[in-house]
C-alpha positions in Angstrom: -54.9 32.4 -63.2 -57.8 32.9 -60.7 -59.7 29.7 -59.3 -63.8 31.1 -59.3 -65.4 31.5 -55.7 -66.8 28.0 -55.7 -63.2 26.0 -56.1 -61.1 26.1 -52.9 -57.8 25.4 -53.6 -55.1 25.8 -50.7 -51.8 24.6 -51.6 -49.2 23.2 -49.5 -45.6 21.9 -50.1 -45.9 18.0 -49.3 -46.0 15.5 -51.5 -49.9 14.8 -51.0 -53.1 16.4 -53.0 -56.1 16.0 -50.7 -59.6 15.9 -53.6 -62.8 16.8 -51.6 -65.6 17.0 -55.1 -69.1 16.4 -53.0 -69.0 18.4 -49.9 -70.4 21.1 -51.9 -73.8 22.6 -50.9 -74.3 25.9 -53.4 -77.3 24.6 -56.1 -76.4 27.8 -58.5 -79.0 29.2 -60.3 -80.7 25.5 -60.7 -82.5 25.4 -57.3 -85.7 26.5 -58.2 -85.6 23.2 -60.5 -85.2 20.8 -57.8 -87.7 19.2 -56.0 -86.3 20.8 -52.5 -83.1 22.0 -51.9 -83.0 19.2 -49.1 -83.6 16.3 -51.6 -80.8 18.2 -53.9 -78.3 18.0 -51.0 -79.1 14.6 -49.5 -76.3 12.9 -51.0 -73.5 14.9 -50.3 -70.7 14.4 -48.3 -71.8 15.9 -45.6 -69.0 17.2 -43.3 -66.1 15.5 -44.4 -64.4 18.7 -45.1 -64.6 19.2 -41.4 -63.4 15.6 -40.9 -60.3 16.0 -43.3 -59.5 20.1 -41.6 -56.0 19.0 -40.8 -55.0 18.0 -43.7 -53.6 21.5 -44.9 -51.4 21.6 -41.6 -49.6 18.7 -42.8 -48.4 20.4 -46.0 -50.9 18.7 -48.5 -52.7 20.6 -50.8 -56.4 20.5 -51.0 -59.0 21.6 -53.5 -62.3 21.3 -52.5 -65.5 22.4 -54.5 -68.2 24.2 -52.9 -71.0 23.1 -55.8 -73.3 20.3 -55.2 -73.1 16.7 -56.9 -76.7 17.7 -58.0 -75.1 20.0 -60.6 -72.5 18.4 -61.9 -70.6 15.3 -60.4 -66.9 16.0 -60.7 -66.0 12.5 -60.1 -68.1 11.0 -63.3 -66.5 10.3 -66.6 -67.6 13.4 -68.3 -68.6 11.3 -71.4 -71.2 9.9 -69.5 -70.2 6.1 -69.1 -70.8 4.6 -66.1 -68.1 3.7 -63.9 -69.8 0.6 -62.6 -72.0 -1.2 -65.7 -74.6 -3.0 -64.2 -74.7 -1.5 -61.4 -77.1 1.6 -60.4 -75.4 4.5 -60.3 -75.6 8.4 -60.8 -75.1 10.7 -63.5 -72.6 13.2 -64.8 -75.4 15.5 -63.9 -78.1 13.6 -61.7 -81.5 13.2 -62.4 -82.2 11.0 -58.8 -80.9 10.5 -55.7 -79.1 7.7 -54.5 -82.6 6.2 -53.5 -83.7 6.9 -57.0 -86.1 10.0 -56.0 -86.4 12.3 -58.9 -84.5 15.6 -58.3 -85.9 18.1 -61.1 -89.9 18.7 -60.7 -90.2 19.0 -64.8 -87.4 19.0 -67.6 -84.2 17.4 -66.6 -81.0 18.6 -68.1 -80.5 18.0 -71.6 -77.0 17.3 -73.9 -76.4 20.9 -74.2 -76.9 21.9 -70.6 -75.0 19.0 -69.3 -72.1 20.6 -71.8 -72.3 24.1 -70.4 -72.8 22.8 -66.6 -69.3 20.5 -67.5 -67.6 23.6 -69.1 -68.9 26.0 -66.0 -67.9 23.7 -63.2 -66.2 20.4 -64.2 -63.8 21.4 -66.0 -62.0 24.1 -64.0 -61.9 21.4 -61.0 -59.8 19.2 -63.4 -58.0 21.6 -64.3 -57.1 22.6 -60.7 -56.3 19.0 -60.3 -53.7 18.6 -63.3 -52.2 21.7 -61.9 -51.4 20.8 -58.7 -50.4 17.2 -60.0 -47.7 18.9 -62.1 -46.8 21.5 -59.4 -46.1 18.8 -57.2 -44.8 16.8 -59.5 -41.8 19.2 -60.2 -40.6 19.2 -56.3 -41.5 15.6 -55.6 -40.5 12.1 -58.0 -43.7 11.1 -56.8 -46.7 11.9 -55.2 -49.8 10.8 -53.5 -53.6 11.6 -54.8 -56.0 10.8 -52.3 -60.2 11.5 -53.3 -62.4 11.8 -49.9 -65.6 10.5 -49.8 -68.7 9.2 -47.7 -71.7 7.7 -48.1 -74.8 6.0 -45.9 -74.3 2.8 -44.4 -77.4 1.5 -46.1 -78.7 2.4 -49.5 -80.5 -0.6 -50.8 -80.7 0.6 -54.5 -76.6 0.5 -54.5 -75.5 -1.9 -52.7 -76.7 -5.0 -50.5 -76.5 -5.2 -46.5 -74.4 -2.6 -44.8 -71.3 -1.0 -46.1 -68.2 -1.7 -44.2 -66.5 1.4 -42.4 -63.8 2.1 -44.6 -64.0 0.9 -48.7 -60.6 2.0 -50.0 -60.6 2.0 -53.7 -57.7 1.5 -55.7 -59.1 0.8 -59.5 -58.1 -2.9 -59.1 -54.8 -2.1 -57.6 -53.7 -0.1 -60.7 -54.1 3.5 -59.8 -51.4 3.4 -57.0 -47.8 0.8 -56.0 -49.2 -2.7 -54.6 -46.6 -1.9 -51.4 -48.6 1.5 -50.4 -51.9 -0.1 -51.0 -50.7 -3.0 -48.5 -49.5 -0.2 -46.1 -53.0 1.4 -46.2 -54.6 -1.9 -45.8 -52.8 -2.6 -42.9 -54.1 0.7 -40.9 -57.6 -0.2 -41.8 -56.9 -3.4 -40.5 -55.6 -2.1 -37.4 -58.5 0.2 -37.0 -60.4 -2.5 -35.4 -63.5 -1.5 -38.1 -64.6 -3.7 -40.8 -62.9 -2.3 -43.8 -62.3 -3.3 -47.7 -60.2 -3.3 -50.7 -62.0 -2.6 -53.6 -65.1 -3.9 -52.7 -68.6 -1.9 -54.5 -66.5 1.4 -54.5 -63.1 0.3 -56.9 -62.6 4.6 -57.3 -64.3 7.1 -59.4 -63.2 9.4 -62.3 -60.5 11.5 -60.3 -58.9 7.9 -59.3 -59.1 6.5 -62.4 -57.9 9.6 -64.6 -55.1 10.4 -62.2 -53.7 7.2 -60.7 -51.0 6.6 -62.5 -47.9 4.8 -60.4 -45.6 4.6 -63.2 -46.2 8.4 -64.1 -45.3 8.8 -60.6 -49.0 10.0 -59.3 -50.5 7.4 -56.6 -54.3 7.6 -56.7 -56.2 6.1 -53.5 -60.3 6.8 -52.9 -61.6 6.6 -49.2 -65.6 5.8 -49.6 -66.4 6.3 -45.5 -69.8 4.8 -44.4 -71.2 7.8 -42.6 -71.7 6.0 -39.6 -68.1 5.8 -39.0 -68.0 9.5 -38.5 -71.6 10.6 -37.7 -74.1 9.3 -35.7 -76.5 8.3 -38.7 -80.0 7.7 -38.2 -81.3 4.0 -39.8 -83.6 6.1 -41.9 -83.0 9.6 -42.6 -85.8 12.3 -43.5 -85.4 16.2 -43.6 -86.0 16.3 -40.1 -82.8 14.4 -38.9 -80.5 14.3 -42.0 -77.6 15.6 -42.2 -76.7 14.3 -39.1 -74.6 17.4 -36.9 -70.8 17.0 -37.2 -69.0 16.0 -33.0 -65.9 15.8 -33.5 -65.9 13.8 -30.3 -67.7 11.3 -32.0 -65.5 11.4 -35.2 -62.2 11.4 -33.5 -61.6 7.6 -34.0 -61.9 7.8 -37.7 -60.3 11.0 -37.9 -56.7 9.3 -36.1 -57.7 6.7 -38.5 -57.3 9.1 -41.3 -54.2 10.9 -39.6 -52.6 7.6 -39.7 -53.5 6.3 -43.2 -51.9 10.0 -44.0 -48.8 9.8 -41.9 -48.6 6.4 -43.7 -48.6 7.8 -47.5 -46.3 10.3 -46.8 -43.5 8.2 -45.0 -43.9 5.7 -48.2 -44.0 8.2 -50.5 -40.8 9.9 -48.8 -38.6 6.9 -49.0 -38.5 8.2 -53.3 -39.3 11.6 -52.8 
């Protein structure tokens, strides 16, 4: 089977599944719809793909999808619950921004549209997903999903104050073993960074479908606050957001991330 253009899908042999849903810029044949393409692609990830590029050289497989979380968010529950009641939160397919700026300048999509949006785009990335899990599941007694992520430091209609550097989310502690969790925990806390465990971001979707220890599938989400990565402005516009990617700047959190990595894979060996 083919992946379409939009799903990047590079398999390696380790026992490690790298999920990168919201770098994705592409607005498909729904930008004219938008308000401005720049309002569309404010909340995206921005650069984390770039942060994450070594990933493959470790073995893990990573499936990335090039559409944007304006479309369709592939780390909702596609029957439209929220993952958070009673919090504010985004849609399967948005209808505002994070900041709660309406996207669409008229119509906004309706229960059919959302259907062929999920069938053109969701679906196929879950269905990349449950492959891999299986493929790696038949080398490996266990393996390791982690979902990348990043976010602004401050987005007032989310969240109070400033978000701490790293917010590893872990469904409560029961998408992944208690001992690998700890062993995460403890780079964070070495990282010298403020850092926490299922604080506003527990995991989405993809950490909450796949995370399934006993199953053998360890699910972890890293929600980064841009600013540990990116020199983010205290209020962005379209004049100075997204913020360029230096990897000069990001190399701290990047060895961060190479050691949270090297980390997984040396628990996750011990039963492999």
């Amino acid at each position: 089977m083919t992946d379409p253009a939009w799903l990047e899908v590079t398999e390696g042999e380790a026992p490690l599944l790298v999920s990168i849903p919201h770098t994705g810029l592409d607005l498909g044949p729904y930008e004219r719809r938008f308000v401005s393409p720049w309002l569309a692609r404010k909340d995206a990830d921005w650069h984390i793909e770039q942060l994450y590029d070594f990933a493959a050289g470790l073995g893990a497989t990573v499936i990335r999808t090039t559409i944007s979380r304006s479309v369709i968010d592939v780390n909702r529950d596609p029957s439209g619950a929220s993952l958070y009641p009673g919090l504010a939160t985004t849609e399967l397919c948005p209808t505002i921004t994070f900041d709660g700026e309406p996207l669409y300048r008229g119509e906004t999509p309706n229960a059919g549209e959302i259907a062929e949006r999920r069938g053109a785009y969701f679906d196929p990335y879950h269905a990349a997903l449950r492959r891999e899990i299986e493929r790696l599941r038949s080398k490996h007694r266990r393996i390791a999903l982690y979902d990348c992520h990043s976010i602004r430091s401050a987005i007032p209609r989310l969240f109070d104050g400033e978000l701490p550097s790293y917010n590893l989310g872990t469904n409560g502690g029961a998408s992944a073993d208690p001992a690998l969790i700890a062993a995460v925990r403890d780079d964070l806390a070495a990282s010298g960074r403020s850092f926490v465990v299922d604080g506003r971001f527990k995991g989405g979707w993809i950490t909450r479908r796949y995370g399934r220890p006993a199953e053998g599938v360890h699910a972890l989400q890293m929600e980064l606050a841009c600013r540990a990565y990116l020199r983010e402005p205290q209020s962005v516009d379209a004049s100075n957001w997204p913020a360029p990617y230096d990897a000069d700047y990001a190399a701290p959190t990047r060895g961060v991330i190479e050691k949270i990595f090297s980390t997984i894979l040396a628990w996750i060996g011990h039963g492999s």
